[in-house]
C-alpha positions, 0 to 999 in steps of 0.5 A: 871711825872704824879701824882696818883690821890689821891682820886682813891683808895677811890673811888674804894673801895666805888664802890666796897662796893656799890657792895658788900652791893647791893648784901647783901640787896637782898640777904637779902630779897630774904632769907627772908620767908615773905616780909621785910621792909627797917628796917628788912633790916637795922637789919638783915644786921647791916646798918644803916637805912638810908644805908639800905634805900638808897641801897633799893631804888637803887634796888627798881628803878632797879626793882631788889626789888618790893614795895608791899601794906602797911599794912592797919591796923592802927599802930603808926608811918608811916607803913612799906612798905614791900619789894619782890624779882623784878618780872620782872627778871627771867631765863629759864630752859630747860630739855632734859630727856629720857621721857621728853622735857621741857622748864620753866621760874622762877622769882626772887620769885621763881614763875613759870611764864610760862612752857612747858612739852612734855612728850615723849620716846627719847631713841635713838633720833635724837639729831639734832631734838630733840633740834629742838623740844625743840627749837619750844617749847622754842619760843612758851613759850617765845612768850607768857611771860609778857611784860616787863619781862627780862631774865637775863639766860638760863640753861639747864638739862641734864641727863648724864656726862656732860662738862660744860664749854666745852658746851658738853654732853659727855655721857646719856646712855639712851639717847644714846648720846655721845660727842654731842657739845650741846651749838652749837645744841641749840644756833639757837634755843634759840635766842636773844643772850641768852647763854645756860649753862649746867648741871647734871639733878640730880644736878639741879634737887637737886638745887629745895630742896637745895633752896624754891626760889633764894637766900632762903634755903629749910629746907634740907641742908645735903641730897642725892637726887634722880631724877627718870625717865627712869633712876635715877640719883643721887647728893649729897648736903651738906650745901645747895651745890651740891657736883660735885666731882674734875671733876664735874660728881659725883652722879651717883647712877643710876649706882651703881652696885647692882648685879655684876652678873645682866643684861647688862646696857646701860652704859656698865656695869651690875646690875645697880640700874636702871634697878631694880628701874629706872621708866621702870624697874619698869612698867615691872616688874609690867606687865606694859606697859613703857608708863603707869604712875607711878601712875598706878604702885602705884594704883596697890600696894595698891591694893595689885597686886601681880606683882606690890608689887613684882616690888616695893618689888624689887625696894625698895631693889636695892635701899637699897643696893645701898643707903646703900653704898653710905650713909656708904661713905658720912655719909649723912642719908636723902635721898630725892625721886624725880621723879617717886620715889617721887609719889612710896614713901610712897610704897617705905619708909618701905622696904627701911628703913629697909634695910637701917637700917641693912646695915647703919653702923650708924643707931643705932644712926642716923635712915636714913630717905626717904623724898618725893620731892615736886614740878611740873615734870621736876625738872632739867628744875627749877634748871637750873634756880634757877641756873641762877638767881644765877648770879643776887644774885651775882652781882645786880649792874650790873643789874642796870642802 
């Protein structure tokens, strides 16, 4: 007969602590707006100090935390040494949008490290070499990245109906792709074993609002977000959390039907919002070439072009026909513009307003509200990593040692 170990439990349930209060102290630090100190940690967390201390040190030699300088004002005692997220952890996100290739880094910070941007037209495209665009543009941005930086993932946007666990995009009517094994596509192009997950490019997208960097909210936690680029997609967040749907394809506002009696739309049906306020909708509604900027279109408006008025009157009203009905459903009334939206903003803004104010059940109490989102193009590419970074925050002590 073998006798049980008496001090096994023990010692799994340290170990398991130990696990569990590693991930606190970082996320802990990552939250903070300003760098912290062994003692904001202690407090923040309810350690002891000495606890605080000892698992900052663990992750301050696994360079999950970086020491920054001490303050050198005078002060009583010994000074504060205040603690930053490790810049020496990142992740990679990559995009694949209708108008647009990218591939972008971000550290534990939240900082750009390094980015690539190709904007171009891929209606259409072959998938095959599009991915292999997308890989030359990977390699040249990691052959350039600071020694010693460690990348612990890889996401990638996409801007359709997507299976992530699969590893397939089912469908991107703009792209003109259907049941395309992507993960395959681009796994001979990312290189050095590191695995590529999928994603909504709304959802991501929406990821950059949700959250200032890894593991720190944004100042919005309740918001419909909006990414504009050839089309519109569209993610719900509640809490700071996408809302994926039973099925993970929730979100789709660009294929809200706003005129049952419009014309035909890529994905099948008709009257869709983006072919009233997707970024090329708007362009020839304004007279526009599709390869002009939405600066262009902006520029115009204010100065007073009649066709560029009517193109953003026209935008402004889809929009509210079709953001009414969804704000009716989810009872959410902020909604936040990205993408070519986000630079039409302050054009957009009355109109839409006003036509959510008549059609919002509930605006006589709570006024909907249009936001502008902030940040470089490409906003899916930085979700995915945000994303990615996620698995850090979960689990630090597997990054150790």
């Amino acid at each position: 007969m073998t006798q049980r170990r008496a001090d096994a439990p023990s010692g799994a349930r340290q170990s398991t602590l130990r696990t569990t209060n590693l991930g606190l102290v970082l996320r802990t630090v990552c939250a903070s707006p300003g760098p912290s100190s062994r003692s904001d940690v202690a407090a923040a967390t309810g350690m002891t100090r000495a606890t605080a201390a000892r698992l900052v040190d663990e992750l301050v030699a696994g360079a999950l935390l970086d020491e920054g300088e001490r303050d050198p004002l005078p002060r009583r005692g010994r000074p504060a040494t205040p603690l930053l997220p490790g810049a020496r952890f990142a992740a990679l996100g990559l995009q694949v949008d209708a108008g647009l290739l990218a591939a972008r880094v971000l550290d534990l910070r939240g900082r750009v490290v390094a980015e690539r941007v190709a904007h171009d037209d891929l209606r259409g495209s072959d998938p095959a070499a599009t991915f292999a665009r997308l890989g030359a543009l990977t390699a040249e941005l990691r052959a350039g990245l600071p020694a010693g930086l460690r990348l612990v993932g890889a996401g990638l946007a996409l801007p359709g109906v997507v299976d992530e666990a699969a590893g397939v995009l089912l469908r991107a009517p703009n792209l003109g792709w259907s049941d395309l094994p992507v993960t395959g596509l681009l796994a001979e192009h990312v290189g050095d074993g590191l695995q590529v997950v999928l994603g909504n490019e709304a959802d991501l997208a929406a990821r950059t609002v949700a959250d200032e960097a890894p593991g720190r909210p944004g100042p919005h936690r309740d918001f419909l977000y909006l990414s504009g680029q050839i089309g519109i997609g569209g993610a719900v967040v509640l809490d700071g959390q996408v809302v994926t749907g039973s099925s993970g394809w929730a979100g789709e506002v660009g294929h809200v039907c706003v005129r049952p009696d419009g014309p035909d739309c890529s994905c099948g049906s008709t009257g869709c919002l983006e072919l009233y306020a997707g970024r090329h909708a708007l362009l020839r509604g304004a007279g526009l070439s599709l390869d002009a900027a939405s600066g262009d279109l902006a520029s115009l408006a204010r100065e007073g072009d009649p066709a560029a008025l009517a193109a953003v009157a026209t935008g402004a009203w889809a929009l509210g026909v079709a953001l009414a009905g969804v704000v009716n459903v989810v009872g959410i009334p902020t909604v936040v513009l990205g993408g070519h939206l986000a630079e039409l903003a302050d054009l957009l803004r009355p109109a839409l307003e006003e036509h959510l104010g008549r059609r919002v059940l509930s605006a006589r109490w709570r006024q909907p509200r249009i936001l502008s989102a902030g940040g470089p193009s490409a906003a899916g590419a930085s979700g995915a990593a945000l994303r990615a970074l996620d698995g850090v925050l979960a689990d630090p002590a597997g990054r150790l040692g």
